[in-house]
N, C-alpha and C positions, 0 to 999 in steps of 0.2 A: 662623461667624466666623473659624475657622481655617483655613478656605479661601480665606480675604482673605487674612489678615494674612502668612500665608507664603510665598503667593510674592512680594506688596510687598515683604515686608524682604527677601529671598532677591536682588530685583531693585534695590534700595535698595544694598545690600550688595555687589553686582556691579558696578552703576553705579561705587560709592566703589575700588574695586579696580580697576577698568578706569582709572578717572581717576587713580589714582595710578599706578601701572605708565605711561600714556603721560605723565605728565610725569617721569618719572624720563630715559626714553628718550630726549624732545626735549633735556636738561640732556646725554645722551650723544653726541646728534649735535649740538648748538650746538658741546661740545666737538672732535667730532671736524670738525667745518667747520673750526674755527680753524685746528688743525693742520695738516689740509689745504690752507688760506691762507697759513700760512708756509711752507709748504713747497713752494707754487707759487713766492711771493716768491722764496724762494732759489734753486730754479731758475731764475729768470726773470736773476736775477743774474749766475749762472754762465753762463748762455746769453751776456748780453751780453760779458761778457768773455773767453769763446770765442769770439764774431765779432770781437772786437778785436785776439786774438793771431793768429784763422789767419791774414792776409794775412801775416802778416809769418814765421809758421812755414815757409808755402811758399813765400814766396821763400829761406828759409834754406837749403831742400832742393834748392828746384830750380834756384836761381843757377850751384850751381858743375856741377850736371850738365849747364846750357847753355854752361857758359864749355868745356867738354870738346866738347859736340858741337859746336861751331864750331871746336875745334883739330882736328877729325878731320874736319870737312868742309876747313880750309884743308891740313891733310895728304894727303886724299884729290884731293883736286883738285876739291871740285863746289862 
């Protein structure tokens, strides 16, 4: 009879520990998706308003380095 019954519970008991340990884990990663979701969000934010400043960044930079090399192309003569 004791050949039954021990490893039933033995596997009864493993079963219950196994299933609890993986939903402990799933409540770890539901959490960590989330995070991960705002934090795409927020990048995804930042991304757009970094294609919205650079047109306007590089014309800051490179405006007056083109108004020079046209005074140096009409100084130079080409």
């Amino acid at each position: 009879m004791e050949y039954i019954i021990g490893p039933v519970l033995a596997a009864v008991i493993s079963i219950a520990f196994t299933e609890k340990r993986v939903r402990a884990q799933k409540g770890i990663n539901i959490e960590n998706i989330q995070g991960l979701e705002s934090k795409v969000e927020q990048l995804a934010s930042q991304n757009e308003t970094y294609n919205k400043q650079l047109p306007a960044q590089v014309m800051k930079t490179l405006l007056p380095v083109a108004k020079e090399v046209s005074k140096l192309k009409q100084t130079v003569g080409i």
